[in-house]
C-alpha positions, 0 to 999 in steps of 0.5 A, a space after each residue: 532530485 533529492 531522495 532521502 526521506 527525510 527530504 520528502 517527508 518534511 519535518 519527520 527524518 526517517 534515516 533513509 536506506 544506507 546503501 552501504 549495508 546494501 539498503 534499497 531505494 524500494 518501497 512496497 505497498 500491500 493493499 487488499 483490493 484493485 484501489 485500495 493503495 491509491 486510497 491509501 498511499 497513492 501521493 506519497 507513492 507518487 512523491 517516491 517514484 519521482 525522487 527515484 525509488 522503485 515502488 511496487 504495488 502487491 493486491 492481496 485479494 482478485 476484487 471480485 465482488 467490488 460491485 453493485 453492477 449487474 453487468 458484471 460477473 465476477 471474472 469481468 470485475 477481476 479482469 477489469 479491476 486489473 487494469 484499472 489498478 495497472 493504469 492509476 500505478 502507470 499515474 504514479 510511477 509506480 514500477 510494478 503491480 503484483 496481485 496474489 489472487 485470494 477471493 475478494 470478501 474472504 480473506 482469512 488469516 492463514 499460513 497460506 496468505 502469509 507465505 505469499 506476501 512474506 516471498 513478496 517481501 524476500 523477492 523485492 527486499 523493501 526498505 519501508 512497507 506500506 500496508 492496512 493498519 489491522 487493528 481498527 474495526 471501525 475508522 474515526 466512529 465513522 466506518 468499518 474497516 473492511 475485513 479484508 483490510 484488516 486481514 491483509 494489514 495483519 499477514 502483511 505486519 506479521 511478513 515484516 515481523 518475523 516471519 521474512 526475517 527468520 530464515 526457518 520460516 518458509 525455508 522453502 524460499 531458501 531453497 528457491 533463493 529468496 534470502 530473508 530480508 528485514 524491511 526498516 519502516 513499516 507505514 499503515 494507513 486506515 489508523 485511528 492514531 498517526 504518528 506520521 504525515 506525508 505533504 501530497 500537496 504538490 501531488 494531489 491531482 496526481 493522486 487524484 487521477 489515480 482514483 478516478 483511473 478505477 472508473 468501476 468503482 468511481 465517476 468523476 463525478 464533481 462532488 465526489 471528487 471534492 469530497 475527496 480533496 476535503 477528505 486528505 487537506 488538513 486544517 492548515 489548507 495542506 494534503 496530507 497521508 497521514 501513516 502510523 509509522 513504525 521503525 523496526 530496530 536495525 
């Protein structure tokens, strides 16, 4: 199966890794909570995973508070929330899911959420990172944007630029072997202008079982899995994860 970009995504040619320069097949998606990356990137995880590409997910925050339910305390979300992200990644393909741990709700930029997502970018060496577009407050005049997405999208925007880049930031990953890395394509979902759209038709459902793979957080109610169908197919009848894309200067 082809695993160029370029093959993937259609009429948009990102170059793809060049092996040559030691470029990994890796993709890293950075999400705030337990579902947020299927939201987000979950058919264009799927489509990379089956060309080859080793995708892993990193959860910013434990997902504590992400219910109205009474039965559950906050330790039994976090626990529950786990696996439900582990389960819709097995879905996907998506190798790997790594979870930083931050209190869900009260997520605040600092040198400490920084450092830990910029030892995730030197320890996995992504080609492209997907993550939360920062800057809207609110979405399309049609919801807020959570703040723990916004946080989440600007440590993980400032790890891919500078501070996994420069070696004099963190130099304690330096003594620990975590070599800085510069990652060539940053995507960011949740945007208010797009640049940049990925064809998840073929994986829709894929995407779709994802979803519904948190079950403490959605049903699979009919009507709710509609609406989300209608939410991603474009005007032309496609599904569609629509991404601003920025290509970083090699």
């Amino acid at each position: 199966m082809a695993a160029g970009l370029e093959d993937l995504f259609g009429r948009e040619h990102p170059e793809g890794p060049d092996e040559a320069k030691g470029e990994l097949r890796r993709a890293l998606v950075v999400a705030a909570h337990p579902d947020d990356a299927d939201f987000g990137a979950a058919g264009t995880a799927a489509l990379l995973a089956q060309a080859g590409w080793e995708v892993r997910y990193l959860v910013v925050t434990d997902g504590s508070k992400g219910s109205d339910d009474p039965a559950f305390t906050p330790e039994q979300l976090v626990t529950t929330r786990e696996q439900e992200q582990r389960d819709a990644a097995a879905i996907l393909g998506v190798a790997d899911v790594r979870y930083l741990g931050f209190t869900d709700g009260e997520l605040t930029a600092s040198r400490d959420v920084l450092e830990a997502v910029t030892r995730q970018v030197r320890e996995f060496r992504p080609f492209a990172v997907y993550t939360h577009d920062p800057e809207p407050v609110i979405i399309r005049n049609a919801f807020v944007n959570h703040s723990d997405h916004r946080v989440t999208g600007l440590m993980t925007v400032d790890a891919v630029y500078p501070t996994a880049r420069d070696r004099l930031n963190f130099p304690q990953h330096i003594e620990e072997g975590l070599e800085p890395h510069k990652v060539r394509e940053l995507y960011l979902w949740g945007a208010n202008e797009t640049n940049f759209e990925v064809d998840i038709s073929a994986v829709i459902e894929t995407k779709m079982r994802a979803l519904v793979a948190h079950p403490s957080q959605f049903g699979e109610d009919p009507e709710f899995l509609d609406q989300m169908r209608t939410f991603w197919r474009d005007e032309q009848g496609r599904y569609v994860e629509a991404f601003r894309r920025i290509v970083m200067f090699r």
